[in-house]
N, C-alpha and C positions, 0 to 999 in steps of 0.2 A: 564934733560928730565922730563917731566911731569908724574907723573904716579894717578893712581887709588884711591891710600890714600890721595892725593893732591885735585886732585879731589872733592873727597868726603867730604871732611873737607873745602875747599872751598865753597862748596852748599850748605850746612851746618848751614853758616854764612850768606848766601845770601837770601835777604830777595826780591822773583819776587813781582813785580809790578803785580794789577790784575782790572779789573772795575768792577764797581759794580755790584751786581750780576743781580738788573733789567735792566742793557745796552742790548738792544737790539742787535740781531748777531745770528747767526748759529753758534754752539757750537762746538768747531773741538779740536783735542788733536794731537801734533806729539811728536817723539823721536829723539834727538841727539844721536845716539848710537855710544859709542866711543869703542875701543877695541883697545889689544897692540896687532902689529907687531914685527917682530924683527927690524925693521928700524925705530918704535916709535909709537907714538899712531895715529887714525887712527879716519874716523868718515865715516859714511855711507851716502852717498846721491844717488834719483833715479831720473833718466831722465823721467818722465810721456811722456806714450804714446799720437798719435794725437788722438786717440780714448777716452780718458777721456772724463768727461763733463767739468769738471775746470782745469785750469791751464794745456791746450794742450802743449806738449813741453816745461815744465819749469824742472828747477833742482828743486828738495826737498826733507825734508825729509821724511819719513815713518810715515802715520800719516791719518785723513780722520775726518770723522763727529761720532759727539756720537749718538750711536745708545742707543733707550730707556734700554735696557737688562744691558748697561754700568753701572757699582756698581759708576764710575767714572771717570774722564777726565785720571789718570791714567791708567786704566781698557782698555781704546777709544786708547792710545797710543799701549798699549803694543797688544791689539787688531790688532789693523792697520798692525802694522810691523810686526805681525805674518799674515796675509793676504797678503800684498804686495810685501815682502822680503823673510817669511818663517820663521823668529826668534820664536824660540819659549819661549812664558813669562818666563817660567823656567827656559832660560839661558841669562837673562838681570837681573842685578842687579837696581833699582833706586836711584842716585845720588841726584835730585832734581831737583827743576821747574825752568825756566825761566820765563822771562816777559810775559802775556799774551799780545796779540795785535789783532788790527784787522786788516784785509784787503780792499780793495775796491770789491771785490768779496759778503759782508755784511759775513765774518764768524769772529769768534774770538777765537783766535788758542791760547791755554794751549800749550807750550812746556815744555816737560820731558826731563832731562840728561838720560843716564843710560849708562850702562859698560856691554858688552857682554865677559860673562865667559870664553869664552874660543875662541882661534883662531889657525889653523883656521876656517870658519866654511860652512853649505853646504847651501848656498843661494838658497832659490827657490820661484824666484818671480812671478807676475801675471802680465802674458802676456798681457792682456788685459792694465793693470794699468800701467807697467814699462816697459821700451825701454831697461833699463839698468842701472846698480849701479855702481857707481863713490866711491872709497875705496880712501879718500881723506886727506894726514898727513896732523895733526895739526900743527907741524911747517910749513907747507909751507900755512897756513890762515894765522899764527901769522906773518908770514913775508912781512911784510908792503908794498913791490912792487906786491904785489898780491892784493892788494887790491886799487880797481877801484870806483871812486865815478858817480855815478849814477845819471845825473843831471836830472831833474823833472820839469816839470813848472805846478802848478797850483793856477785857481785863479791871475795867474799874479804875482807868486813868483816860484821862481827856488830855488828848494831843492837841496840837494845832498845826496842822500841815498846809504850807502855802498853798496860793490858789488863785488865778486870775481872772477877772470879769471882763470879756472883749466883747461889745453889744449885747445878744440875748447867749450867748455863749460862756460857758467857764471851762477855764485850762484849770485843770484838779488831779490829784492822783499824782500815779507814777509821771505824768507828763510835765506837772507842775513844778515839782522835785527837781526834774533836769532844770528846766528856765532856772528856777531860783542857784544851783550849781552854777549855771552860765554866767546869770548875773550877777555872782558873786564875783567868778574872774573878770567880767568886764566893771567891776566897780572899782577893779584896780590899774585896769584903762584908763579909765576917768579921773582918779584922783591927781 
């Protein structure tokens, strides 16, 4: 089983991909926040309300736009997810970054690792923003019949972009992107 020191020491070594700094984009920051269960490790995703402005109805995670006050795209993460979820900065450790990427939406999402201190803990999300949080094991990403390729056509070529099936929900999109990122570094935990 994976744990927190593995973790850590794998992001460590991980060097995220980022574009240059003049690429144009809406500047956004989210968190992979992972925490141990007693049934293993665990990662937080939130169903966005149809009341949003972006992404009505999609799974993601904790996460929004840098606000000017933001010291940093870190600062934008841990911001977010204490807004939208209730975390507070004080009890998320940071692991490390993932890939930056963009959307078709024009934003360009910094994703953070981080590890919440302690479980379990008292969620309190914003009604407005989340429908509801999906407490979703890692092993059951890392298990390769969960994951659904996502066929695409653009331009007159058909992509296939990862994509997760969790009950009546799928992790798709830019959301899907980061896991599959993640789970690449953690399949070198594993080996």
């Amino acid at each position: 089983m994976i744990d927190r020191d593995q973790v850590r020491a794998a992001m460590a070594q991980y060097q995220a991909e980022s574009y240059d700094a003049d690429e144009p984009g809406r500047r956004a920051a989210v968190l992979m926040l992972l925490y141990e269960r007693p049934d293993g490790v665990h990662i937080i995703f939130q169903k966005r309300t149809e009341t949003v402005d972006d992404h009505k109805g999609q799974v993601s995670l904790p996460g929004g736009s840098m606000d000017p006050e933001d010291a940093s795209l870190a600062d934008t993460a841990l911001r977010e997810t204490f807004e939208e979820v209730g975390v507070q900065p004080a009890d998320v450790e940071l692991l490390g970054q993932l890939d930056e990427l963009r959307t078709s939406t024009n934003y360009r999402i910094t994703p953070f690792v981080g590890w919440l201190n302690r479980y379990p803990y008292e969620w309190q999300f914003s009604e407005y923003e989340v429908a509801y949080l999906m407490e979703v094991p890692l092993s059951y990403l890392m298990n390769p019949e969960t994951f659904i390729p996502d066929r695409r056509t653009m331009n007159g070529i058909t992509y296939a972009f990862p994509s997760y099936q969790f009950g009546d929900d799928l992790i798709w999109g830019a959301t899907a992107r980061m896991v599959a990122n993640f789970l690449d570094i953690c399949a070198g935990i594993t080996e």
